[in-house]
N, C-alpha and C positions, 0 to 999 in steps of 0.2 A: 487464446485459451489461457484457462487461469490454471496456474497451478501449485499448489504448496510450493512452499522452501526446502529443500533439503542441503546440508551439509554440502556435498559438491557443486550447488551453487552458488558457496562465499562469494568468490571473486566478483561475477557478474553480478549478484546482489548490492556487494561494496561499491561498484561503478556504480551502479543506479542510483543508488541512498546517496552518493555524493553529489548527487544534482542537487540536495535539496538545504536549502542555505545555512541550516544550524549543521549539518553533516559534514562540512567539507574541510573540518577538523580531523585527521586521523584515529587522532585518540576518542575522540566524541565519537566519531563511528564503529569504531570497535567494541566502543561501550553500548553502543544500543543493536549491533551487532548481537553479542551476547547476552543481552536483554531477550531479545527475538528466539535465543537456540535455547537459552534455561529456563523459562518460564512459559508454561503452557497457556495461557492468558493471553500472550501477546502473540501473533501469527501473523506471519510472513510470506506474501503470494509475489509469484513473478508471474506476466503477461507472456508468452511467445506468439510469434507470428512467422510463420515460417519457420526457418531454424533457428531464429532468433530471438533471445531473448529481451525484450525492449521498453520491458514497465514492470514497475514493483508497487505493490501497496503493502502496508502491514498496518494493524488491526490489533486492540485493545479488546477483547473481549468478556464482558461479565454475565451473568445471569440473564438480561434482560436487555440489554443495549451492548452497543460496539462503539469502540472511536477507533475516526481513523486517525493515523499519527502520520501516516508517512502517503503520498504518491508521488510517483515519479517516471516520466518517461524519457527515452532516448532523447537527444535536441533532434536529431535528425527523421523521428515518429510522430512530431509532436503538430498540433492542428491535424490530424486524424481520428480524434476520437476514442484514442485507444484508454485515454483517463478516464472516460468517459463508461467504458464498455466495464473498463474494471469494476467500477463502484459499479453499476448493473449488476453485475458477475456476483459482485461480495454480499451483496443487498440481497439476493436470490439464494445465496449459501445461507446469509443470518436471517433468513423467515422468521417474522414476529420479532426480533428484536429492533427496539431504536437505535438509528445511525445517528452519530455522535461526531463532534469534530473537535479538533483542537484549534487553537490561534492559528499556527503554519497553514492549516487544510480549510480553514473555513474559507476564505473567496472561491476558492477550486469546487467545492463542493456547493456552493451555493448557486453555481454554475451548470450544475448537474441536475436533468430531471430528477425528479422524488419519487420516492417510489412511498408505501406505507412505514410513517415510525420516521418521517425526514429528520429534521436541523432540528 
């Protein structure tokens, strides 16, 4: 299940973002951190599965397209699909926009069926 970011998900969110290899700087993550909570644009989903919380994607969104900047799953989730089901998930919430990628997400996403408005 996808679900927004909210404030009392810092913590688990920061673990997550730290998987991903430009984050695993403190300060760089706290900067894109508060990138995520100030700026309505940019939007922050964590995955659960069970009680747990165990994938994050966040999202660039403008008018007409989305990029993603960020996925990330648990190491100990991962080869199940769950990166997988996200972008499905995000792809069905941005109807009609093109999905957009950055340098970091492009192999991952390229990876991913397409749905309408791909790469």
């Amino acid at each position: 299940m996808l679900l927004r970011y909210k404030k009392s998900f810092e913590k688990i969110a920061m673990g997550l973002m730290s998987f991903m290899p430009r984050e695993r700087d403190l300060k760089v993550l706290q900067q894109t951190m508060q990138k995520y909570e100030d700026n309505p644009e940019w939007q922050l989903f964590l995955w659960k599965k069970g009680e747990d919380f165990v994938g994050l994607l966040g999202v660039e969104v403008s008018e007409d397209a989305f990029t993603i900047h960020h996925v990330s799953v648990n190491p100990s989730y991962r080869n199940e699909g769950i990166g997988q089901s996200m972008v499905e998930k995000i792809q069905q919430m941005m109807q009609g926009k093109e999905m957009n990628s950055t340098e970091e997400t492009r192999a991952f996403l390229e990876k991913c069926p397409q749905k309408k408005g791909g790469l």
